[in-house]
DRENTORKOL-3810 file (N, C-alpha, C; in nm, 4 decimals):
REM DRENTORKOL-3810
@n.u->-17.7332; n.v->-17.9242; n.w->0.2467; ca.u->-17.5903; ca.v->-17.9303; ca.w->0.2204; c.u->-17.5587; c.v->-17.9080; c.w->0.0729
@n.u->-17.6322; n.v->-17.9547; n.w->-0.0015; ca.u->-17.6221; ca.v->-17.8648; ca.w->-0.1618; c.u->-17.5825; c.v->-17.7650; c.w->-0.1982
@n.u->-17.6294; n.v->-17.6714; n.w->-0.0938; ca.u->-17.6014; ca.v->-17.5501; ca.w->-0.1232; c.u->-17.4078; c.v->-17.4884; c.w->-0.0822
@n.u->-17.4368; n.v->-17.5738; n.w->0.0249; ca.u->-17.2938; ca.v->-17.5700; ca.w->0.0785; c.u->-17.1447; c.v->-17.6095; c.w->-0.0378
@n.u->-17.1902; n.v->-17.7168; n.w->-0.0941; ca.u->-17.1221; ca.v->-17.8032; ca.w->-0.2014; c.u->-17.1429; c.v->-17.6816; c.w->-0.3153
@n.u->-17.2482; n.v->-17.5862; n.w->-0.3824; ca.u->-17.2011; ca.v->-17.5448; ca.w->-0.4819; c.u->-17.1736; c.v->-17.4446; c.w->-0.4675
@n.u->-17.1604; n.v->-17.3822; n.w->-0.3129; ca.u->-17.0856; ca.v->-17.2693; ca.w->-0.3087; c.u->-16.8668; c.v->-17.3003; c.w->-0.3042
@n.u->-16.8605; n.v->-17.4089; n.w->-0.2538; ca.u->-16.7700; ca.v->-17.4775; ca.w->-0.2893; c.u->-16.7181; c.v->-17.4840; c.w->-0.4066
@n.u->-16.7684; n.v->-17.5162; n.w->-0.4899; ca.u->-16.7523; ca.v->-17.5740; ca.w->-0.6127; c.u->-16.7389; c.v->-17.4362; c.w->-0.6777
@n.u->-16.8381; n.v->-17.3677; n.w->-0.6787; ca.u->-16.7783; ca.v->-17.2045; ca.w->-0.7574; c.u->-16.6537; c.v->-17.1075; c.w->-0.6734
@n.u->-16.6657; n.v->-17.1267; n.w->-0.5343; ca.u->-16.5610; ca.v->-17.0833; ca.w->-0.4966; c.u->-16.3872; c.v->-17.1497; c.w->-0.5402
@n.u->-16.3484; n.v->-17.2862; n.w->-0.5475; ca.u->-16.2659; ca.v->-17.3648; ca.w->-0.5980; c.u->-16.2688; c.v->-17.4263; c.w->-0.6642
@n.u->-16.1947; n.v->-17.4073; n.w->-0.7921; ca.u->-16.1924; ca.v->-17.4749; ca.w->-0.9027; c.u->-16.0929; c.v->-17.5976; c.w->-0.8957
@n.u->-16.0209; n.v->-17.6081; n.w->-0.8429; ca.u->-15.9186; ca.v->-17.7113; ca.w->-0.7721; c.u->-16.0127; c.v->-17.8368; c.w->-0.7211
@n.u->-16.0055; n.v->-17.9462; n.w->-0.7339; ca.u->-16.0902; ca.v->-18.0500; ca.w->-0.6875; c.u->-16.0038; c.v->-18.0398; c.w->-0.5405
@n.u->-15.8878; n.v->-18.0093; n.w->-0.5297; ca.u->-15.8102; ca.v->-18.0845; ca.w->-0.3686; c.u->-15.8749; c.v->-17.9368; c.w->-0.2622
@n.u->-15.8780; n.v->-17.8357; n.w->-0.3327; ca.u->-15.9125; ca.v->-17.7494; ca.w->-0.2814; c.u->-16.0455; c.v->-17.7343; c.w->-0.2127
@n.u->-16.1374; n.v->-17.8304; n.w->-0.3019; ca.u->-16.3132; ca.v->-17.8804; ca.w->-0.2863; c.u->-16.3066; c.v->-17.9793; c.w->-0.1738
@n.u->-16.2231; n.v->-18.0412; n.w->-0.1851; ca.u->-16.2061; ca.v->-18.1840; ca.w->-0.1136; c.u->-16.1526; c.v->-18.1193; c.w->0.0101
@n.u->-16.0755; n.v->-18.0778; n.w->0.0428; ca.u->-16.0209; ca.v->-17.9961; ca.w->0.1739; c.u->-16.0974; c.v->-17.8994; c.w->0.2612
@n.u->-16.1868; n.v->-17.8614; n.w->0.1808; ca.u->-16.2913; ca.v->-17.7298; ca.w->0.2846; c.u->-16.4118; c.v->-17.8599; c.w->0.3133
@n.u->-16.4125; n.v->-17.9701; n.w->0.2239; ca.u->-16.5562; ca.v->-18.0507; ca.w->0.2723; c.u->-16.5147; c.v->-18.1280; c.w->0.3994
@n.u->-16.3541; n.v->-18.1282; n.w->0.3976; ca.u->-16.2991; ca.v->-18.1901; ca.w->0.4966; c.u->-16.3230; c.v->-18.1345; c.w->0.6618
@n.u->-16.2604; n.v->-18.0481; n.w->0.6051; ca.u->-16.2585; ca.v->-17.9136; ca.w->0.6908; c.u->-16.3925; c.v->-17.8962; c.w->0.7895
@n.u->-16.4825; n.v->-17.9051; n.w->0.7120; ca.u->-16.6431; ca.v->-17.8578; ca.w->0.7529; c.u->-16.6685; c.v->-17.9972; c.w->0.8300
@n.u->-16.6360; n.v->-18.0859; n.w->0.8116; ca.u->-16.6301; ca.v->-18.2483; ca.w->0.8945; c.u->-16.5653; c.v->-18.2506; c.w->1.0069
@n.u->-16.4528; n.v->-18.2002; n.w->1.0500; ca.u->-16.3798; ca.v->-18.1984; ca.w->1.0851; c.u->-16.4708; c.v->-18.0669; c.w->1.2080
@n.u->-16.5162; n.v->-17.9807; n.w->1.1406; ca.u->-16.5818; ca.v->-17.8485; ca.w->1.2868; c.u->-16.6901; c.v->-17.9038; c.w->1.3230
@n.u->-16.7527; n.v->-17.9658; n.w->1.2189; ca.u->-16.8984; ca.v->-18.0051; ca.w->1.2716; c.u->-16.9210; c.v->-18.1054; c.w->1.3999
@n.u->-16.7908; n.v->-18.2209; n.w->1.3866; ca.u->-16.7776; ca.v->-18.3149; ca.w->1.4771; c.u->-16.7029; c.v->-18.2307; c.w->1.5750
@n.u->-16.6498; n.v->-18.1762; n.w->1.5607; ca.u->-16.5582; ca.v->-18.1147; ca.w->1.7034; c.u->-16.4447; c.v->-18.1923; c.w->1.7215
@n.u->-16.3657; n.v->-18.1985; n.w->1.6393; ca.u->-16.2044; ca.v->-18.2124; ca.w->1.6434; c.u->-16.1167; c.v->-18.1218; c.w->1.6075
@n.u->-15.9737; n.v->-18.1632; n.w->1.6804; ca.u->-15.8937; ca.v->-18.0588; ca.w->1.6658; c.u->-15.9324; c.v->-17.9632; c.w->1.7593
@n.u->-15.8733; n.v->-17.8071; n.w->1.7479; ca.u->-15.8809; ca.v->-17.7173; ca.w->1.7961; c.u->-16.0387; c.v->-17.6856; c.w->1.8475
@n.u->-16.1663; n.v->-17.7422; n.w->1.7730; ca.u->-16.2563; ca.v->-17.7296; ca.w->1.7966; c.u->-16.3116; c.v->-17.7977; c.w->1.9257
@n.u->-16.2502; n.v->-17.9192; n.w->1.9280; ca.u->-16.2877; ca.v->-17.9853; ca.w->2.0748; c.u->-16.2339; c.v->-17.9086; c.w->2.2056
@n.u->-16.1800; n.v->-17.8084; n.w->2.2083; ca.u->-16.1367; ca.v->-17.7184; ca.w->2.3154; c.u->-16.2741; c.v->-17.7087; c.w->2.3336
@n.u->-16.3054; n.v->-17.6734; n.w->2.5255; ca.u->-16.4084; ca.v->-17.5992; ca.w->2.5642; c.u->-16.4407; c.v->-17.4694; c.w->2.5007
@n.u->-16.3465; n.v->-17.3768; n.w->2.5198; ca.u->-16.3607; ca.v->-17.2421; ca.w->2.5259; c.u->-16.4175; c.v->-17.2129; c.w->2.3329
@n.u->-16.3558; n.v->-17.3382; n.w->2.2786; ca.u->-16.3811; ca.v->-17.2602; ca.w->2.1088; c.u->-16.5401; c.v->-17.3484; c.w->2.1101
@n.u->-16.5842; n.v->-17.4451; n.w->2.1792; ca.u->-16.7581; ca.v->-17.4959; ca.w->2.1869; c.u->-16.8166; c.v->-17.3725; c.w->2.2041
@n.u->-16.8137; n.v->-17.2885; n.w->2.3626; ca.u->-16.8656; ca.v->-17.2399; ca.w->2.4420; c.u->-16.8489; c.v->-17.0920; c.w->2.3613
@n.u->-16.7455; n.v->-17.0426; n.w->2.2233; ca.u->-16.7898; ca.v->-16.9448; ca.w->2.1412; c.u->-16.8485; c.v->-16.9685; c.w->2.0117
@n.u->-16.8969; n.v->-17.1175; n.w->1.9918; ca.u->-16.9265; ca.v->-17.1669; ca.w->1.8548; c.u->-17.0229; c.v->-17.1139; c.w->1.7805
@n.u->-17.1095; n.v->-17.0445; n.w->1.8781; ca.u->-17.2702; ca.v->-17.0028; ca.w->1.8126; c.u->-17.2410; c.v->-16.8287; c.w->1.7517
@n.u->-17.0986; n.v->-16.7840; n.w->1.7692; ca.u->-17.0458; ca.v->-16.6916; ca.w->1.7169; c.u->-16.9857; c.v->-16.6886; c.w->1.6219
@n.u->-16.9840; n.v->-16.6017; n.w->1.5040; ca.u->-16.9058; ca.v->-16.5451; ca.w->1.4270; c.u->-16.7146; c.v->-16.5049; c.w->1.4249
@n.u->-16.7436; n.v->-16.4200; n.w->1.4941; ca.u->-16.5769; ca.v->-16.3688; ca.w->1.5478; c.u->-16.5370; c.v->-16.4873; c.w->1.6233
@n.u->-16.5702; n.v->-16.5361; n.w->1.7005; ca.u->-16.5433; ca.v->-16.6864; ca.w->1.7558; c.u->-16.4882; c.v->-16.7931; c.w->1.6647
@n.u->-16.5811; n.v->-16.7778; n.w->1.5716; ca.u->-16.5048; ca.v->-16.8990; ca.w->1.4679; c.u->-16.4255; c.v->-16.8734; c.w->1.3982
@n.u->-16.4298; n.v->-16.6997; n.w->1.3800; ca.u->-16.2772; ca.v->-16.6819; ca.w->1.2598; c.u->-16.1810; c.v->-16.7108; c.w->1.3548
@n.u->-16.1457; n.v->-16.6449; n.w->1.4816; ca.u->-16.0508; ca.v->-16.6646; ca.w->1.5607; c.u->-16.0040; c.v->-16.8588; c.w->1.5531
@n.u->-16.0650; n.v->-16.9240; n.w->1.5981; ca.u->-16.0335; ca.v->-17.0464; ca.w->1.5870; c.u->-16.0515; c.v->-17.1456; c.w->1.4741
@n.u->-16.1214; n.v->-17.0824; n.w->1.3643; ca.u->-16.0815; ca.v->-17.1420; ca.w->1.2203; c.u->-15.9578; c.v->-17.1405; c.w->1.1508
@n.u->-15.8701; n.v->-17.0572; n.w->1.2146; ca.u->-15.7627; ca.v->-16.9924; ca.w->1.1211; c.u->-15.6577; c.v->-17.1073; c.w->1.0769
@n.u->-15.6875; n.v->-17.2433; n.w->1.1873; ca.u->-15.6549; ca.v->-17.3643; ca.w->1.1332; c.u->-15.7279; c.v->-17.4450; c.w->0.9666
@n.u->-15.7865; n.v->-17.4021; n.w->0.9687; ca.u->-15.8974; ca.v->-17.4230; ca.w->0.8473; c.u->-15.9148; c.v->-17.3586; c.w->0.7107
@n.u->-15.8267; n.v->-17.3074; n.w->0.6815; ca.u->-15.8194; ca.v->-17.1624; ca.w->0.5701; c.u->-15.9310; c.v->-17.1659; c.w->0.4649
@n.u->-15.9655; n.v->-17.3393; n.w->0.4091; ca.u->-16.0227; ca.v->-17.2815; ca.w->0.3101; c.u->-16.1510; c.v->-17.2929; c.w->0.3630
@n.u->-16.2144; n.v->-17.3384; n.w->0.4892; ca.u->-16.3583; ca.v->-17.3296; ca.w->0.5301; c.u->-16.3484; c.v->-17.1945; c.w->0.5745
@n.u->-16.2596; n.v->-17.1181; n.w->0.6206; ca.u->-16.2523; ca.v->-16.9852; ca.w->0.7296; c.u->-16.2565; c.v->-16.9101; c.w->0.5262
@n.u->-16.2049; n.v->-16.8999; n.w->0.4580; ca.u->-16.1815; ca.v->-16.8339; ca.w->0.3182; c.u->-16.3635; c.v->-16.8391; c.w->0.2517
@n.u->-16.3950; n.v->-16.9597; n.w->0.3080; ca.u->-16.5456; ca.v->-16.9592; ca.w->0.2754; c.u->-16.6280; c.v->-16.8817; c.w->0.3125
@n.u->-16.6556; n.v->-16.8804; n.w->0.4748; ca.u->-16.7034; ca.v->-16.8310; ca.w->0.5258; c.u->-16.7232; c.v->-16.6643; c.w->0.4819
@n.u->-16.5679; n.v->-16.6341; n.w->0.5175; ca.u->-16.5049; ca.v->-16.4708; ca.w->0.5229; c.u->-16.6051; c.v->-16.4353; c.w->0.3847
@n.u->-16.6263; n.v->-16.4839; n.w->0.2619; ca.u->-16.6692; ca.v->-16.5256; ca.w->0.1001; c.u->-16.8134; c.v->-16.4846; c.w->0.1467
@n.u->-16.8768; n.v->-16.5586; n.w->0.2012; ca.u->-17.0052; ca.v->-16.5370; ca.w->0.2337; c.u->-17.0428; c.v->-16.4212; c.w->0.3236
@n.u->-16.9756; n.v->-16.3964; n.w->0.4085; ca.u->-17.0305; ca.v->-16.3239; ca.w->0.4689; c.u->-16.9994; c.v->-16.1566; c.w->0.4047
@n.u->-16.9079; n.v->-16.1142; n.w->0.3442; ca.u->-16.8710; ca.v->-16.0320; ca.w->0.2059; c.u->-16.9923; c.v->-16.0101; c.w->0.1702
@n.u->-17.0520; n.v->-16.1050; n.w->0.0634; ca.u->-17.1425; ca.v->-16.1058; ca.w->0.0175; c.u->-17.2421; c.v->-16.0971; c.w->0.0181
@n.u->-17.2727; n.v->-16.1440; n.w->0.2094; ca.u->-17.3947; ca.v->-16.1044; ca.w->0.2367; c.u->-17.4082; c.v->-15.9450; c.w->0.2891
@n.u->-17.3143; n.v->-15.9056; n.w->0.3173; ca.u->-17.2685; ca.v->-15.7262; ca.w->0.3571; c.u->-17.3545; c.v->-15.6472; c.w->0.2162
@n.u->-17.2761; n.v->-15.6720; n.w->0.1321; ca.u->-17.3071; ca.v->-15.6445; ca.w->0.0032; c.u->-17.4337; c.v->-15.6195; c.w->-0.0084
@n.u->-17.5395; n.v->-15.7608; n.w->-0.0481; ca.u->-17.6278; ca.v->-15.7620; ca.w->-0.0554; c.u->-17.7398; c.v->-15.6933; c.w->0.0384
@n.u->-17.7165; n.v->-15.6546; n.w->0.2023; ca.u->-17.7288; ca.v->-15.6022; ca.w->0.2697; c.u->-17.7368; c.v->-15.4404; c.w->0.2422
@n.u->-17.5931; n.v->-15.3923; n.w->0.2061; ca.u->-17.6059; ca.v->-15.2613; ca.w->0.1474; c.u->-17.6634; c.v->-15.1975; c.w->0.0684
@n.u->-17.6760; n.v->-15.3208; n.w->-0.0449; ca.u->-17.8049; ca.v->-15.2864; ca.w->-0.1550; c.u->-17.9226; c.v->-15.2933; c.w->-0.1913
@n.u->-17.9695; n.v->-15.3732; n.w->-0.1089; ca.u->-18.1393; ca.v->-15.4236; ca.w->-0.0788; c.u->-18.1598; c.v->-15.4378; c.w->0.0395
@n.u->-18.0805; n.v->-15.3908; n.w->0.1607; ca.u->-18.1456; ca.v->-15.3670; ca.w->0.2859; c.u->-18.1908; c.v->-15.5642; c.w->0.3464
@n.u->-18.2068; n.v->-15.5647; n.w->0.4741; ca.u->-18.1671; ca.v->-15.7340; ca.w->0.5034; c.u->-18.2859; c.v->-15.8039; c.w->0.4570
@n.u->-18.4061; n.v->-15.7421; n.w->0.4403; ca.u->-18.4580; ca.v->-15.8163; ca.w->0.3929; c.u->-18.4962; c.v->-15.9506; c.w->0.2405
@n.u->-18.3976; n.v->-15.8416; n.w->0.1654; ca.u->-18.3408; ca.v->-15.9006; ca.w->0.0838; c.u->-18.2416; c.v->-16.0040; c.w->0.0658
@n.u->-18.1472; n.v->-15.9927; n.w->0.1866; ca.u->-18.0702; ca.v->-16.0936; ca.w->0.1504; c.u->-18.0945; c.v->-16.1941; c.w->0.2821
@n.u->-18.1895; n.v->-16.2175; n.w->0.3418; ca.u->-18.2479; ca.v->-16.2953; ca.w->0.4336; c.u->-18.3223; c.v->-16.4180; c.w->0.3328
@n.u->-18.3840; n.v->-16.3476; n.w->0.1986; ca.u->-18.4397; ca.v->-16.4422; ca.w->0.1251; c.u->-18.3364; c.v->-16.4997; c.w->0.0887
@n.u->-18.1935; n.v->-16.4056; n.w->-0.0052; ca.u->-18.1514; ca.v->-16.4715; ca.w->-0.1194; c.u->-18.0844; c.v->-16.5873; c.w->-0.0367
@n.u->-18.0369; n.v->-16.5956; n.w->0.0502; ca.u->-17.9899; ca.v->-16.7130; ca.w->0.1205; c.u->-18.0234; c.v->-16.7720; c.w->0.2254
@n.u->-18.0233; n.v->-16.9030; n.w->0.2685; ca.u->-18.0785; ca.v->-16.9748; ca.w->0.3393; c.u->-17.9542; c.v->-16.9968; c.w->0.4030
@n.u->-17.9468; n.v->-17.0284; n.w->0.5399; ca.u->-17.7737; ca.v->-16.9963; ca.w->0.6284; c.u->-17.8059; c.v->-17.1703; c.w->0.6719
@n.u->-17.8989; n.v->-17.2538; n.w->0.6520; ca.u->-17.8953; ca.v->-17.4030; ca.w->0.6452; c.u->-17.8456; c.v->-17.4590; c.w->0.5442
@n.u->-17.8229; n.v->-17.3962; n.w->0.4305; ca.u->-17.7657; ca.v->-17.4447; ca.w->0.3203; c.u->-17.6047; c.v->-17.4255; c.w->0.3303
@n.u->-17.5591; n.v->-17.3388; n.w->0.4400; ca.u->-17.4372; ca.v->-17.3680; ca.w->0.3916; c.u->-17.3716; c.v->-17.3111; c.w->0.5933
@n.u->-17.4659; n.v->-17.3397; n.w->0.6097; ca.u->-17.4290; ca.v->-17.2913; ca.w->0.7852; c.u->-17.3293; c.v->-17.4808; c.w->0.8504
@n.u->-17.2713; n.v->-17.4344; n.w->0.9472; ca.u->-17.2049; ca.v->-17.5299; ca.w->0.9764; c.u->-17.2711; c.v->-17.5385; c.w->1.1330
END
């Protein structure tokens, strides 16, 4: 979870803004809200699944969208093996 927190932390410089996506990520992990629906469980292990039903969540869904950018990127320029190392998806996977 470290990793999660300082991608946080460089993404928002705002402490309420820090404090709101850690919320946020509490809030999906337990399965409340919109998340306790069946249908958003039963697409959870997806991507497009979670933007669709994050959109309650802006700044964890703003995170995400952040990372996964980045991992495109890194992808384009060193091919996946490269960015399979540079990040670990337990460090900031939900």
């Amino acid at each position: 979870m470290n990793g999660f927190y300082h991608v946080v932390e460089n993404l928002y410089q705002d402490t309420e803004d820090q404090v709101a996506t850690a919320t946020q990520l509490t809030q999906f992990r337990s399965s409340h809200g919109i998340f306790r629906r069946p249908v958003a469980k039963a697409a959870a292990s997806t991507v497009p699944a979670w933007l669709n039903f994050g959109a309650s969540m802006s700044e964890l869904q703003e995170l995400l969208c952040e990372f996964l950018v980045k991992q495109q990127a890194r992808v384009m320029q060193n091919g996946i093996g490269a960015c399979l190392v540079s990040y670990r998806m337990t460090d900031i996977a939900v």
